[in-house]
Every structure is written in structure tokens, then in C-alpha cells.
PyMOL commands that place a pseudoatom at each C-alpha (Angstrom):
pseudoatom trace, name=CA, resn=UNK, resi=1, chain=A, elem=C, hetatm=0, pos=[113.775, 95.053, 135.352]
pseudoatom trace, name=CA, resn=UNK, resi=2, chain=A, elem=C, hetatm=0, pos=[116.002, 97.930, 134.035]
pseudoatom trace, name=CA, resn=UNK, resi=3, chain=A, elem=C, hetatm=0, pos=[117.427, 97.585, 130.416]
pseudoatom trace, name=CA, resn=UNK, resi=4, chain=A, elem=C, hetatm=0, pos=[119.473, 100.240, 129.654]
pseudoatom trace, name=CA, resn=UNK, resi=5, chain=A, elem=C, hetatm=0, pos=[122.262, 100.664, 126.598]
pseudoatom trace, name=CA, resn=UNK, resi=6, chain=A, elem=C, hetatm=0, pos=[125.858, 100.867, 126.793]
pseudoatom trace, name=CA, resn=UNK, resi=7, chain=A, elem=C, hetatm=0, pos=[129.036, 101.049, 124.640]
pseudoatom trace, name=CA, resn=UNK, resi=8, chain=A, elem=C, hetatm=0, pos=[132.311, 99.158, 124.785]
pseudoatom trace, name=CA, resn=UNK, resi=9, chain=A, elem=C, hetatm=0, pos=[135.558, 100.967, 124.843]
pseudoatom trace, name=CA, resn=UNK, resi=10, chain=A, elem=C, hetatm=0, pos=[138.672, 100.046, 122.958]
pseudoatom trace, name=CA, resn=UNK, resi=11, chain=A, elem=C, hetatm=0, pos=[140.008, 98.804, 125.792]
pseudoatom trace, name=CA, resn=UNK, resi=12, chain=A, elem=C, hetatm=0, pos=[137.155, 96.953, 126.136]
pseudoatom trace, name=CA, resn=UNK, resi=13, chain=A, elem=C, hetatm=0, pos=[135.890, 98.250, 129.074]
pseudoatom trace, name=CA, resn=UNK, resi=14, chain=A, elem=C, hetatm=0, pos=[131.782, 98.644, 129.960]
pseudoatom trace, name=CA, resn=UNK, resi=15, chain=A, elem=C, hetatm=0, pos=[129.975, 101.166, 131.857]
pseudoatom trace, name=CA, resn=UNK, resi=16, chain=A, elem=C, hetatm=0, pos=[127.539, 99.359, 133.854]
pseudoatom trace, name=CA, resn=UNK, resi=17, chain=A, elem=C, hetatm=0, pos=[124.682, 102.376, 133.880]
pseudoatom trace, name=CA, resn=UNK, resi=18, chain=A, elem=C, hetatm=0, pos=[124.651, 103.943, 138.013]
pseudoatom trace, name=CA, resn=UNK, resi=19, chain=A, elem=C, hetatm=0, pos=[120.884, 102.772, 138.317]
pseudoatom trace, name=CA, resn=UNK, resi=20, chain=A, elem=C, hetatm=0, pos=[121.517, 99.184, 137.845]
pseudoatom trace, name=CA, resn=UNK, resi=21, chain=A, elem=C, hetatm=0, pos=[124.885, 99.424, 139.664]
pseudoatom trace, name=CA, resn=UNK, resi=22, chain=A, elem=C, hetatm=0, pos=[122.666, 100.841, 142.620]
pseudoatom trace, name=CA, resn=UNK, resi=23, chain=A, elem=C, hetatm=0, pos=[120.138, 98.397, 141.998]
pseudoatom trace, name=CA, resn=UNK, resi=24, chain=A, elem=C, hetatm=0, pos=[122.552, 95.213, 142.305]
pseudoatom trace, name=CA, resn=UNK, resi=25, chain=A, elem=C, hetatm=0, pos=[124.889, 97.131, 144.693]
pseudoatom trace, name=CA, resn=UNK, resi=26, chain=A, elem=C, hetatm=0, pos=[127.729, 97.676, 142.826]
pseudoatom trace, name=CA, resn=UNK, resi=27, chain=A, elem=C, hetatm=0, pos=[130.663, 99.733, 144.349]
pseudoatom trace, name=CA, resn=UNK, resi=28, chain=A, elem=C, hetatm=0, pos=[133.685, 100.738, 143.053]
pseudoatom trace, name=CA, resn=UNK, resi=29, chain=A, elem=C, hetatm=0, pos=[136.434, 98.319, 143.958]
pseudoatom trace, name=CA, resn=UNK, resi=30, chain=A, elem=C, hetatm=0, pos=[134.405, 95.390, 144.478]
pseudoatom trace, name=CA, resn=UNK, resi=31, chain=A, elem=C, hetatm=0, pos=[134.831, 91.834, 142.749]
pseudoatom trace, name=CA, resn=UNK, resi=32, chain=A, elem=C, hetatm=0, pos=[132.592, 91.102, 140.301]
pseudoatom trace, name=CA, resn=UNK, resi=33, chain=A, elem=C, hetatm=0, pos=[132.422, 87.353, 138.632]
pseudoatom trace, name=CA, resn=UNK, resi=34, chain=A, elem=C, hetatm=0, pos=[131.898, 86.947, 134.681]
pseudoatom trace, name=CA, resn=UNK, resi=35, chain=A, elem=C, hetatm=0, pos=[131.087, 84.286, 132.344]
pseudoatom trace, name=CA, resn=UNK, resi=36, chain=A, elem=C, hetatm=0, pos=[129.392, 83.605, 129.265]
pseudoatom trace, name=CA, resn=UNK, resi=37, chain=A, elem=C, hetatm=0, pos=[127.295, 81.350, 127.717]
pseudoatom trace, name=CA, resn=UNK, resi=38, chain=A, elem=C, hetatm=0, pos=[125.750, 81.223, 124.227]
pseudoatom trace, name=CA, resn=UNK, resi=39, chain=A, elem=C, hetatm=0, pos=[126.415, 85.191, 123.613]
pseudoatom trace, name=CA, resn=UNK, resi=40, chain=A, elem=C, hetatm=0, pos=[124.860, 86.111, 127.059]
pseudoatom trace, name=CA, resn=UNK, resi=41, chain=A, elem=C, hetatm=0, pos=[127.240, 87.382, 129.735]
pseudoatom trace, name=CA, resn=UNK, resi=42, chain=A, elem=C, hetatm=0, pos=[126.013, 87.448, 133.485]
pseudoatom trace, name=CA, resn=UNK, resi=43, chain=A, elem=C, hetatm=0, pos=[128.100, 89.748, 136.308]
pseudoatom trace, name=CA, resn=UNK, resi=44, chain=A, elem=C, hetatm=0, pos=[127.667, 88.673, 139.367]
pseudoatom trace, name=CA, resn=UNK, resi=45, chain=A, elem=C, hetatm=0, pos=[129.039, 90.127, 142.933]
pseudoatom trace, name=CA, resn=UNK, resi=46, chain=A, elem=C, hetatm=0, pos=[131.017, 88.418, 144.896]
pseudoatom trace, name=CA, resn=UNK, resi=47, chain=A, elem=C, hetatm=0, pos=[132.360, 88.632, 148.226]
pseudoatom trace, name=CA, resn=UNK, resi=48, chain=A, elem=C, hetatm=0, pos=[136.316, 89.626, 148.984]
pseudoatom trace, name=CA, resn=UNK, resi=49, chain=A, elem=C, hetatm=0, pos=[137.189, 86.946, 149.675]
pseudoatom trace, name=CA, resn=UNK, resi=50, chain=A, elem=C, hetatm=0, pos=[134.848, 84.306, 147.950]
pseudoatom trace, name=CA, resn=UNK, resi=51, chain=A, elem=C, hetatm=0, pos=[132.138, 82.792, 150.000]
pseudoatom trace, name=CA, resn=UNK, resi=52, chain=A, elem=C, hetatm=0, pos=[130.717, 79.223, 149.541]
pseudoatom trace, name=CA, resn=UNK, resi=53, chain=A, elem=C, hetatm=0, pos=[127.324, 80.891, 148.816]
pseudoatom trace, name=CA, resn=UNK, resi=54, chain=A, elem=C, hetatm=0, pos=[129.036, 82.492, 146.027]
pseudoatom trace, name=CA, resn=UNK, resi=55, chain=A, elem=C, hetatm=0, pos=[130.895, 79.182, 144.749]
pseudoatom trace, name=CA, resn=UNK, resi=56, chain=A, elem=C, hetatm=0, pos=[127.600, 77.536, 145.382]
pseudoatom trace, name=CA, resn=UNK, resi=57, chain=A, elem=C, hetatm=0, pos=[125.876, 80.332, 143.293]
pseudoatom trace, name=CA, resn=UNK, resi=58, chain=A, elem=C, hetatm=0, pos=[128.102, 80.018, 140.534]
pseudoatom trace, name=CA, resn=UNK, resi=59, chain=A, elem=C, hetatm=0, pos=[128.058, 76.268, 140.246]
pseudoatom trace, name=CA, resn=UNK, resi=60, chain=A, elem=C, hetatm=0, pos=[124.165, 76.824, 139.969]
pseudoatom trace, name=CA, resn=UNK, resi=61, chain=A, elem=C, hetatm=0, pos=[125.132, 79.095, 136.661]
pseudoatom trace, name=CA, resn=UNK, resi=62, chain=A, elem=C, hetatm=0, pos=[126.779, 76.530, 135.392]
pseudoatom trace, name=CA, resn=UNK, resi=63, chain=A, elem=C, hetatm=0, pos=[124.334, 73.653, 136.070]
pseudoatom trace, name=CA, resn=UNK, resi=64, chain=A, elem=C, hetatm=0, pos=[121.635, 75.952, 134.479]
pseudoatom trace, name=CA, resn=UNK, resi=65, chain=A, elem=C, hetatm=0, pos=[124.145, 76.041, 131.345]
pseudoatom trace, name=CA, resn=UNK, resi=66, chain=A, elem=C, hetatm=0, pos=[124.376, 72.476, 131.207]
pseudoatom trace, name=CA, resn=UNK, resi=67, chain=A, elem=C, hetatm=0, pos=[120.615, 71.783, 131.385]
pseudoatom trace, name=CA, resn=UNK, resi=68, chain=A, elem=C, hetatm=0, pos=[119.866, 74.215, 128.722]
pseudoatom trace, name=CA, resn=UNK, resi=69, chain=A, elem=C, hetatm=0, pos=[122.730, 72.677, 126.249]
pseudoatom trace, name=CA, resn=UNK, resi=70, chain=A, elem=C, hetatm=0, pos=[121.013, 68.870, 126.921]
pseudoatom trace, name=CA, resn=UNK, resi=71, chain=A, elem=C, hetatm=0, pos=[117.480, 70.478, 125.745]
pseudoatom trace, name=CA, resn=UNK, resi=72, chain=A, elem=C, hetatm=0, pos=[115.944, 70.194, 129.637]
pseudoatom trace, name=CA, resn=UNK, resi=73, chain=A, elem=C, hetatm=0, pos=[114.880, 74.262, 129.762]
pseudoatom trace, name=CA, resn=UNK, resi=74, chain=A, elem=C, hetatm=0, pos=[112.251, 75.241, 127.598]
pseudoatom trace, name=CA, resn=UNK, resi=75, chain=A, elem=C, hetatm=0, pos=[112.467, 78.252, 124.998]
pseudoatom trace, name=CA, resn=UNK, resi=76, chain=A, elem=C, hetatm=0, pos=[110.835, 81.707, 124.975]
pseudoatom trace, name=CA, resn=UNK, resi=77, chain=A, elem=C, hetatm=0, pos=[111.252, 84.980, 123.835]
pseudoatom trace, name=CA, resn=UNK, resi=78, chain=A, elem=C, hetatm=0, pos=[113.107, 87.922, 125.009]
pseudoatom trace, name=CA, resn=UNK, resi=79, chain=A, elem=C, hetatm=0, pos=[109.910, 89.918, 126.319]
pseudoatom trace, name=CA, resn=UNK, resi=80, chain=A, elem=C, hetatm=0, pos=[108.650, 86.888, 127.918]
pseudoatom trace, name=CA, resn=UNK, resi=81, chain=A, elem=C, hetatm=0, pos=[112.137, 86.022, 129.531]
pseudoatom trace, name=CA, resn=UNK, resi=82, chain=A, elem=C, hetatm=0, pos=[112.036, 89.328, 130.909]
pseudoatom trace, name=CA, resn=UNK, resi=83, chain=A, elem=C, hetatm=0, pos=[108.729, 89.056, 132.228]
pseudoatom trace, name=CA, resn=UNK, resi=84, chain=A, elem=C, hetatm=0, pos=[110.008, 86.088, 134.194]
pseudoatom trace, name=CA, resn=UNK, resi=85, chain=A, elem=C, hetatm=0, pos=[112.744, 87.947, 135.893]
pseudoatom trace, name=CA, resn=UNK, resi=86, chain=A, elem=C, hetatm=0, pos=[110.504, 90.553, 137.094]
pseudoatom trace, name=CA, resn=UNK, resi=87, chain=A, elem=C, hetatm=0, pos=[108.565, 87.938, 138.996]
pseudoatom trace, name=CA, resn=UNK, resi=88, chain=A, elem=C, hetatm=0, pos=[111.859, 87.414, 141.069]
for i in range(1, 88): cmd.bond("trace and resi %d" % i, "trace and resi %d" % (i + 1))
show_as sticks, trace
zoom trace
């Protein structure tokens, strides 16, 4: 998994670095969803217009959200997190 630094403009725009917008596919005029939980945003593509795979995937966010705030997901540390998502 690529972790790479950006900056926030006063407009509050981001860069989203070219390798991970290559990685995930990101093109220029394309809809992106974007929510936040708990100080950690996720992007995520979606399809023009929405598909129910994306409304499904999104609802999944959300149950995740809800299972972590009722103490059901267990804790771990950045570096181990991000071992986990290199498995997928």
C-alpha cells in the first residue's frame, strides 16, 4: 500500500498524489464519494450515475462504522492496520 503526503489548499482542496490516483483509477472528472469517521476520511469511486454496488458498498462503510462505535472490531496499530490492507 502507497502512503504518500499531501497538503491542503485554502480552498481546501487535496491533491490526491498521480500514483495512487492510477492505482485506484482515478480520472479527472469522475465522481468520487467522501465521508468521515473518527478523523479518517475514505474516497471512494463511484459510477456516473450511482450503481447499487456502489450504494451497497457504501452502506457496508457505514455498517463497519457502526460496529466499530458498539466495540464489535478489535483495535490495532497503524503499521499493523496497514499490514492488513496489503493482504487485500
Amino acid at each position: 500500500m502507497d502512503v504518500e503526503v499531501t497538503k491542503i489548499s485554502s480552498k481546501g482542496q487535496i491533491v490526491i498524489p498521480q500514483g495512487i490516483r492510477e492505482q485506484v483509477g482515478f480520472f479527472e472528472g469522475e465522481n468520487i464519494s467522501v465521508t468521515v469517521q473518527d478523523r479518517l476520511v475514505v474516497l471512494k469511486k463511484i459510477d456516473n450515475p450511482i450503481t447499487k454496488a456502489d450504494l451497497k458498498t457504501l452502506a457496508s462503510i457505514k455498517e463497519a462504522w457502526q460496529e466499530i462505535k458498539e466495540g464489535k472490531c478489535r483495535k490495532m496499530s497503524s503499521e499493523s492496520f496497514l499490514k492488513e490492507l496489503d493482504k487485500w
